[in-house]
N, C-alpha and C positions, 0 to 999 in steps of 0.2 A: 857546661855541665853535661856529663854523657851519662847517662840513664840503662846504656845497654851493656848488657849481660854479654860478656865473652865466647867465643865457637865452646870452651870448654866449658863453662859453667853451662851451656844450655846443654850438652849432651848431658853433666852431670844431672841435670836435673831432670832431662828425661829417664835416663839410668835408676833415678832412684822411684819415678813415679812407675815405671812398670815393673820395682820390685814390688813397690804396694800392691798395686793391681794385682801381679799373679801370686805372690805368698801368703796377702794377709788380707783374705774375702772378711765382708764384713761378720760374718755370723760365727768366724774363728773369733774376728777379735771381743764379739760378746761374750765369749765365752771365757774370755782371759780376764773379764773384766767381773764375769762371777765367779770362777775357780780365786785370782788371787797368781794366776804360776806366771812364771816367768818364762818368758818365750824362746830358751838356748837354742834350739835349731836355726831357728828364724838369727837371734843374736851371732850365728858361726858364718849361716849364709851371709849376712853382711862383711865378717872380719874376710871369707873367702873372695867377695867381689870388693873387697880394697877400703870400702866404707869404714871401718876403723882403724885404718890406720892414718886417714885423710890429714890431719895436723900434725902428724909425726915425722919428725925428721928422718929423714933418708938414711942416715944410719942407725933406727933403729928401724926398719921396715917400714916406714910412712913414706909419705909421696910429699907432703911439705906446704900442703895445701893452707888457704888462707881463711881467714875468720867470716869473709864471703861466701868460700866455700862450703866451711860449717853452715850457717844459717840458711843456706839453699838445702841441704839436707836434712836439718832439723825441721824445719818447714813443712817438706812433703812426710817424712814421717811422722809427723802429728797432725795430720789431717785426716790420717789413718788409725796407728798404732800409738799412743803415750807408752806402752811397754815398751818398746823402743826409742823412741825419741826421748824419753827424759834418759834412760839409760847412756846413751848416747852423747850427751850434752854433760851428765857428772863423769864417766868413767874416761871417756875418751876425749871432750873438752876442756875439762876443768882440770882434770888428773894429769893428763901432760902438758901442759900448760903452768901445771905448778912444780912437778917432778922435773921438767924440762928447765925453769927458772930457779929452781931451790934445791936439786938433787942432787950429791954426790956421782960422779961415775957408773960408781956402783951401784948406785939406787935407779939410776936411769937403764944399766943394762941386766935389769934385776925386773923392772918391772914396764920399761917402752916396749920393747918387742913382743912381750905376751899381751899387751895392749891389741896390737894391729892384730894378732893371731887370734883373736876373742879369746883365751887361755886365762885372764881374770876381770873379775870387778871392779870396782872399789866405792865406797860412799866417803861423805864428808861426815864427821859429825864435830858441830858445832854447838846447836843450841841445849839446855839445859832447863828443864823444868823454873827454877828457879832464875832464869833470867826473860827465854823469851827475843824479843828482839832485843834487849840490854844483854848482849851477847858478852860484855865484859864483867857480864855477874859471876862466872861461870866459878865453878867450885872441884870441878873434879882438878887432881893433884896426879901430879907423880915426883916423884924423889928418888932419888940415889941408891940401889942396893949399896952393901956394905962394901962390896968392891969395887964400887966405881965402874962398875961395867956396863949395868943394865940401869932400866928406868923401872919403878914398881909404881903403877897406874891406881889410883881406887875413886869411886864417885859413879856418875852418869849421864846419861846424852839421853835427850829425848826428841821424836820426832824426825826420826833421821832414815832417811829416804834410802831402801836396797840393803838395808844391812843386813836383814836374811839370805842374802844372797852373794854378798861380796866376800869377796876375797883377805880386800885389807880392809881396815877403817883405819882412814885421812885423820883422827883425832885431834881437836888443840883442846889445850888444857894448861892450867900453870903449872911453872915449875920452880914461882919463887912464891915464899911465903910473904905476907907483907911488903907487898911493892912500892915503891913511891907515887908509882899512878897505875890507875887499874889497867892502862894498855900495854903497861910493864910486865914482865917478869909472863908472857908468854909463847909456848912452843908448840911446835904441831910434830907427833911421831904416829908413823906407820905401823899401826899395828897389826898382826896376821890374826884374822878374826877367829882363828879355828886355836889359838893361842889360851891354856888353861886359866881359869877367871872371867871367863867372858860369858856372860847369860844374853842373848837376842829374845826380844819378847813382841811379838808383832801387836800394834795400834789398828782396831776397825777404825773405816774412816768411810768419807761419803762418796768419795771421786776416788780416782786415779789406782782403781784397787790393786789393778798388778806391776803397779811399783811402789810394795810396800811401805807404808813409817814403823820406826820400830822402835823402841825402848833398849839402850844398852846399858849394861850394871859390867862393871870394872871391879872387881874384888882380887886386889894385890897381884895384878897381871904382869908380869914380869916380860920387858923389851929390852931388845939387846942395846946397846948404845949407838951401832947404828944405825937404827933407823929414825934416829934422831932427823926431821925434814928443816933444813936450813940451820940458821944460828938458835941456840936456847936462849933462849929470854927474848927473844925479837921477833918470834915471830907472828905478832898481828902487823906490823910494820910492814914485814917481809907479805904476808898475803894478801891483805888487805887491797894495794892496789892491781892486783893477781882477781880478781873478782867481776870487774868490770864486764868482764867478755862473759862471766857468766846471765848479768841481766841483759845482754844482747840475745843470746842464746834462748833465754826462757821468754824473751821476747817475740822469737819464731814459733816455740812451742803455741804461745798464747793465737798467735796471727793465724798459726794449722789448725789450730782448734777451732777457732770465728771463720776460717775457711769454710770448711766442712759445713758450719753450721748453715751460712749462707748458703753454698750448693743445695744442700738437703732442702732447706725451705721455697727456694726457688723452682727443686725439682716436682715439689708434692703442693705448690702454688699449681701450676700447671696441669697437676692429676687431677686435684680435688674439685668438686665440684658443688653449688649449693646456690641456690636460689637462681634456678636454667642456666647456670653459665660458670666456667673454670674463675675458680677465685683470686685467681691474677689478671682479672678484671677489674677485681676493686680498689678505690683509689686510696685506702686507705694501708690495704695489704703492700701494692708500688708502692708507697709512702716508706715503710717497714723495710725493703729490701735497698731503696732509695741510700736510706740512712745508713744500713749495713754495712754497705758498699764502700761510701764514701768513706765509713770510720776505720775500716780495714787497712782501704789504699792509702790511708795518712799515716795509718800505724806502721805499714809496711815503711814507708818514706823513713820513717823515723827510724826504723831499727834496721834500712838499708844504710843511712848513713852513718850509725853507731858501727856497724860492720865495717863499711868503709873506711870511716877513722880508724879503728884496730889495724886493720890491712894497709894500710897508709902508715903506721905507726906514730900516728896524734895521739892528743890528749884524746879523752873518752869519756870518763867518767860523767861529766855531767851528760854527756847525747847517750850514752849507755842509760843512767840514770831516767833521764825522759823517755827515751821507748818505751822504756819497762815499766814506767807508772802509766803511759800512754794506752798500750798493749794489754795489761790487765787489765783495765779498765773497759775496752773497746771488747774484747772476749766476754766477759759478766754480761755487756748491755747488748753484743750481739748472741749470744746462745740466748735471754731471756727474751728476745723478739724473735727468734726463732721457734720458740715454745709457745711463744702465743700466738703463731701464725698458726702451727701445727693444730692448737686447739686441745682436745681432750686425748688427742694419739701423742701431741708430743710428751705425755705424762704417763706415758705408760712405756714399757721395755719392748713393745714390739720395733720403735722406731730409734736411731741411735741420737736422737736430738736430748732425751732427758739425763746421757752420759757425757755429750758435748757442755750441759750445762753443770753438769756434779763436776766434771773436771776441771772446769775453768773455774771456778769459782774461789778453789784456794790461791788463786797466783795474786790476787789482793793481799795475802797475807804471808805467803812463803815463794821464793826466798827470801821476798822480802815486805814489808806490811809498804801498802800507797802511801800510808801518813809517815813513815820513815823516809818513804821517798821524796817527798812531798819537803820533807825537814831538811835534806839536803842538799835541795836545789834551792832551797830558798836561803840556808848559809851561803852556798856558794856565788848566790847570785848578792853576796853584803848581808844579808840579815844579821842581826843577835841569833846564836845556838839558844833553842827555843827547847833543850832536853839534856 
């Protein structure tokens, strides 16, 4: 079993750790985190030093890099910046990854090379008010203009990450009425968000401010036929197992973020001081960073080898699957020991510990909920479907 990092992964990773350092001082990124914007300079200088194109095939201006790759970069950028790292992980790993496996030609040299060039977005939208994680509730429709050309879209997507800011929305939606099973009769098309019928309406929320949720409303939006993405009627079949490398992915988000948390409480363990002596004296606070520690290094374990499998080209799902309930998990219990070391600072916005904690917090529940998680490893591992 070899455990080391490659000559190239370790430059990549120092590469990206003194992007953070010199472009994204802490007190910018507080600032992102109560404005709400989104960070396009910062987003170009990445596409200019090659960072998105990193998964993209070589003829669409990528370097070809591997899902190891990805997760050493999403890593250090969420230790720092989530406006960047989630950005990161939907538009440029999720997006050619599926556009690469499901795209026409045309659709891949329509939208990979503006990828690497940072030149667009894109979001996913999936979930729907009415479903939730029963993502096969879902109700929004589109059907057939009268000529067979286009697709006319109506319904709505809720809670769906950047869509103020994207380019396209990834949509799935049905496109047969009455299916014989609900994972029937669905498709995923490309919609150009700036396309007449489209209302974006942004969601306040507690964490991860500048990478907005948003509410979208479809009223008779009219798409060409091509951007139809893969087969109609088939595509939850087609994405579904297209997914994986996304709970690897948000698995490093989660690991960046318990990073940070850890550094920060360790650093201000050592400043602080209280009853004659630096409070990294007490065995209780060790105790606290003890646990940190340990629960990181396992999490990382866990979602270095779902990476690995990907990049190996194995199964996944289920080691995708455990990181990511592992990793959420280990985030939530490390930023809340965090906060209690800091004491009464770590609750107030002078220190960035009480935004390490708003942030982590929804990856229990998006993308995907633990008890979801939790339901699939236990089918997979023989149970009775328990949902």
């Amino acid at each position: 079993m070899d455990f080391e990092f490659s000559e190239e992964q370790k430059i990549l990773r120092q590469t990206v750790k003194r992007f953070v350092e010199e472009q994204c001082p802490r007190q910018y990124v507080r600032e992102l985190d109560r404005t709400g914007e989104f960070p396009q300079t910062l987003w170009q200088k990445m596409a200019d030093l090659g960072f998105l194109g990193l998964p993209l095939s070589a003829k669409y201006g990528g370097s070809e890099g591997t899902m190891l790759d990805m997760v050493i970069v999403i890593e250090e950028l969420a230790k720092r910046i989530l406006a960047l790292a989630i950005p990161f992980t939907n538009t440029i790993g999720l997006t050619n990854k599926i556009v690469s496996a499901l795209g026409t030609e045309e659709q891949k040299a329509e939208i990979l090379p503006k990828l690497a060039k940072g030149e667009l977005k894109t979001c996913f939208a999936w979930t729907e008010a009415s479903g939730g994680t029963d993502v096969l509730a879902m109700r929004t429709f589109a059907e057939k203009s009268h000529d067979g050309k286009a697709y006319v879209i109506n319904g709505s997507k809720l809670f769906i990450t950047m869509a103020h800011v994207s380019d396209y929305i990834f949509t799935v939606l049905r496109t047969m009425k009455d299916p014989p099973k609900k994972s029937q009769g669905i498709s995923c098309l490309i919609v150009p968000s700036k396309q007449g019928g489209i209302s974006i309406n942004p969601i306040e929320k507690v964490g991860q401010k500048s990478t907005g949720f948003c509410e979208i409303h479809f009223d008779n939006v009219e798409v060409p036929h091509q951007y139809l993405l893969g087969e109609e009627n088939k595509g939850w079949y087609q994405l579904i197992p297209l997914l994986n490398g996304e709970r690897t992915c948000f698995s490093a988000i989660c690991l960046g973020i318990a990073e940070a948390a850890f550094e920060d409480a360790v650093r201000y363990m050592g400043e602080r001081s209280a009853f004659g002596k630096t409070i990294n004296s007490f065995q209780i606070l060790q105790h606290y960073v003890a646990d940190m520690k340990t629960m990181i290094d396992a999490g990382r374990l866990l979602m270095y080898k779902a990476a690995w499998l990907e990049t190996t080209g194995k199964q996944v799902a289920f080691e995708a699957t455990e990181a990511y309930l592992a990793c959420s998990n280990i985030v939530h219990r490390v930023t809340d020991l965090g906060m209690q070391i800091l004491g009464g600072y770590g609750y107030t916005t002078e220190f960035d510990m009480e935004r390490y904690w708003r942030d982590g917090r929804v990856f229990r529940i998006s993308p995907m909920t633990t008890e979801m998680a939790k339901n699939f490893l236990a089918q997979s591992l023989g149970m009775p479907r328990s949902y």
